[in-house]
N, C-alpha and C positions, 0 to 999 in steps of 0.2 A: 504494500500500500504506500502511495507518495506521503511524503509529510502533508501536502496541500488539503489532501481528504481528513484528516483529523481537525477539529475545532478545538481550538486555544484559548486562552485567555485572550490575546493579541488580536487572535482571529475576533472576537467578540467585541473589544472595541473598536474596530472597525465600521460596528452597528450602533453602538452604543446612544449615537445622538438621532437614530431615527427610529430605535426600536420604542415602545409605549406599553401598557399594559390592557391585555385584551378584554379586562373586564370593566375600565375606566375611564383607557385611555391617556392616562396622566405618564410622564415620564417617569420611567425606570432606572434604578443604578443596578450594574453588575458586580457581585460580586465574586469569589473564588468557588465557590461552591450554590449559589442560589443567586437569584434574579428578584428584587425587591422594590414595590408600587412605592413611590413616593406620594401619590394620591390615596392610594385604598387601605395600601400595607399590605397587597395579597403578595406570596412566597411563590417563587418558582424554581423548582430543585434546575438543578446542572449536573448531569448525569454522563458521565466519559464523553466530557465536552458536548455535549448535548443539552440545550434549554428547552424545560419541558413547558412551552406556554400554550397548548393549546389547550381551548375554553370547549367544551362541550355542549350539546343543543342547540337546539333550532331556534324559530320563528318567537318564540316565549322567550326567548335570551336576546334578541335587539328591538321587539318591540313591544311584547307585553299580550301581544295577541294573537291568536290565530280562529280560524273557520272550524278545522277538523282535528282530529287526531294524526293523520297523515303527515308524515316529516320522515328526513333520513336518519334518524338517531338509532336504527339499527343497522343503518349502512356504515355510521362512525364508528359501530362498538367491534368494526373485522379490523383483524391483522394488526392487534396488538401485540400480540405473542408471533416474535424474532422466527417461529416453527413455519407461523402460518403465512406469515410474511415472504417466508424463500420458496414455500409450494407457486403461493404467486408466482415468484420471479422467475423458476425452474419454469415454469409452465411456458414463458416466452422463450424459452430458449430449446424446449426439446418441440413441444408442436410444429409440425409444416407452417399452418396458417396460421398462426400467431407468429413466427418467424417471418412470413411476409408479410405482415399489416403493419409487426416494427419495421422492415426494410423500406418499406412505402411511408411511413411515420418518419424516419431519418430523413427522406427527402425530402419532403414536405416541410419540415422544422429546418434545414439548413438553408432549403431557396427561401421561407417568408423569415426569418431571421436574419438573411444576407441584405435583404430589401432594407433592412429598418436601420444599417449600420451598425458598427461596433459598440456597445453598452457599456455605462462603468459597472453599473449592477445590473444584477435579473435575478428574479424571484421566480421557482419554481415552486407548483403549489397545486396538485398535488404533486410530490414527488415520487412518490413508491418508493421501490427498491434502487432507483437511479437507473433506471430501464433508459430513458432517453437521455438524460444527462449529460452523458460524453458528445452531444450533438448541440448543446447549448454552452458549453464551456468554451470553447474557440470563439464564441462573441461576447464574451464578457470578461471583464477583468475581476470580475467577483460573481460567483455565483451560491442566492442563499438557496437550498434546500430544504422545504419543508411539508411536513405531513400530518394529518390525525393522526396518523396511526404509529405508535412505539415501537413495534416489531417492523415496520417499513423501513424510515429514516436507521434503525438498528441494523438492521440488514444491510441496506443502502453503503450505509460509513462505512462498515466492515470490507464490503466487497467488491465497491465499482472504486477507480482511481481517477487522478487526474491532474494535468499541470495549471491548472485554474483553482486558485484559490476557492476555499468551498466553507461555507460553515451550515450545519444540518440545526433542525430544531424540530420540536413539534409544534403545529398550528393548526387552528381552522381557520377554512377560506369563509366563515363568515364573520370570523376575528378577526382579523391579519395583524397582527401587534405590531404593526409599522407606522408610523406617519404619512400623511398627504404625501404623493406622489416623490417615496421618497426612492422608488426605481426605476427604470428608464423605462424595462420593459415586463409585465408578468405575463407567465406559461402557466397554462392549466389543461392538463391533457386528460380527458376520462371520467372526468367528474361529476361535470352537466348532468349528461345521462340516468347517474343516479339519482337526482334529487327527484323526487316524485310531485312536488308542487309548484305551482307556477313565482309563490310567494318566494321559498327559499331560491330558485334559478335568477328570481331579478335583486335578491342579495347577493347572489354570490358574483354576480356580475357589477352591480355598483362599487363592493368589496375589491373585488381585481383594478377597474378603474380608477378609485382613490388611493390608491398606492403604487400607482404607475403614473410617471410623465409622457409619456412616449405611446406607448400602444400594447395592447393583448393578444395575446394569444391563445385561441379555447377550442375545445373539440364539444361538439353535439351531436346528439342522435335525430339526423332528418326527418320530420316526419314524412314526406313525400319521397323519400329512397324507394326503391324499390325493394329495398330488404324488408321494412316497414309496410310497404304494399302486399306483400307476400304474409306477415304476419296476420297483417288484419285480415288476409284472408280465410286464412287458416284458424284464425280466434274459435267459430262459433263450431267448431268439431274438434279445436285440441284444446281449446279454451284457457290457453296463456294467458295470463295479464297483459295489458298493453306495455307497449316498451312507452319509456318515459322521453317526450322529443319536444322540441323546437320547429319551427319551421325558419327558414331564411330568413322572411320579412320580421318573424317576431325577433332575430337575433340585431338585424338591421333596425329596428325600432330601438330596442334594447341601449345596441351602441351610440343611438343616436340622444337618448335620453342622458346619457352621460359624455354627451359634447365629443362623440367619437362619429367617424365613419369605417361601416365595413366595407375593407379593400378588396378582398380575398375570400374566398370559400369554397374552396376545394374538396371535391368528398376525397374520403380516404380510400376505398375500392366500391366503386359503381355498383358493381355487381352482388359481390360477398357482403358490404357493411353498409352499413347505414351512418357513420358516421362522418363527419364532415370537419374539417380545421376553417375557423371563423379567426382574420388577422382583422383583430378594427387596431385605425389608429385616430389617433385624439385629435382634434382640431387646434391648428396653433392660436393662440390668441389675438 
């Protein structure tokens, strides 16, 4: 493993003036072993250079309300455990088609990253295991890493490398413990999909927005794919849940509500996925 992949103290303050506290927002000091609210007073351990600040829950933890019972709070509680976490990661690398979805995911992420120029930071978010990683490192002079989930980012540190400074943590993206726009550019690949309400997709979208200068990068599940056309066909005899999607215009609205235009939107395989990479970038002032 490079030194670069370990997080430091040194590494840490290099954030130090843009990181904040997820449940307040007030400025944090780092300490040698924990991460401490100067507003709240809430503790956040530092675990083999690892900051554990990710805040858990949904739509009840930024506004106070919601409609239904429906949220991802069981999509947060996978791959805490370092075990469950590498089944993941093995799984990209022994499958056929998951070996070509990343091979077509590398390209896609090096030509709409090559468009936006070289970054001083990027925020990867979620992270996983550092599956894509090594394709965002060569446009960044800093790249932060972070995930819900403890067995991800654990896996992650242990086992991808790289000559780009890196510092891991845990987060949620509908936390992000950083300040306004305090990276050029944030990645979020896989994520969308999951959330199952229209409510948590347009937080986690404003989320990505304010803490980027520059522009996003996010993957959705089309509704109008033909993977998704095949689905709902299939619904009323295998009787799947629907898949959880966006459409274009709604992602295009989306970017637009938050002073962005979508450039880009590329599916990922036409045929096989339904998924699509969305580059909005921000309007300059």
């Amino acid at each position: 493993m490079s030194k670069e992949a370990m997080s430091s103290p040194a590494d840490l303050a290099r954030i130090a003036n843009i990181l904040i506290c997820p449940k307040c927002s007030a400025q944090v000091k780092i300490q040698p072993d924990l991460i401490l609210c100067a507003g709240c007073g809430a503790k956040y351990p530092i675990h083999e250079g690892i900051p554990f600040l990710a805040r858990m829950g949904t739509a009840n933890t930024w506004d106070g309300t919601t409609k239904d019972e429906t949220n991802s709070k069981e999509y947060q509680e996978q791959y805490h455990e370092i075990e469950k976490a590498a089944e993941y990661n093995i799984e990209y690398k022994e499958i056929f088609l998951k070996r070509m979805s990343t091979a077509r995911e590398y390209m896609l992420l090096r030509r709409l990253l090559k468009s936006q120029g070289r970054s001083g930071m990027l925020l990867e978010l979620p992270c996983g295991g550092g599956r894509l990683s090594p394709q965002l490192a060569p446009f960044t002079n800093l790249l932060v890493e972070a995930d819900i989930a403890e067995g991800q980012v654990l896996y992650g540190k242990k086992n991808v490398t790289s000559e780009t400074p890196r510092i891991w943590m845990t987060a949620s993206a509908f936390h992000i413990p950083f300040k306004d726009d305090s990276f050029d550019g944030t990645v979020c690949i896989r994520l969308c999909h999951h959330l199952p309400t229209a409510n948590e997709r347009e937080r986690l979208i404003k989320e990505l927005f304010r803490v980027s200068k520059r522009f996003v990068i996010m993957t959705f599940f089309d509704y109008h794919s033909l993977k998704n056309l095949l689905r709902r066909m299939r619904q009323p005899f295998d009787h799947k849940p629907p898949k959880m999607t966006m459409t274009v215009d709604e992602v295009r609205k989306q970017a637009s509500e938050n002073g962005a235009e979508l450039v880009e939107c590329p599916s990922l395989m036409s045929l096989s996925s339904g998924h699509r990479y969305a580059l909005m970038v921000k309007n300059k002032p």
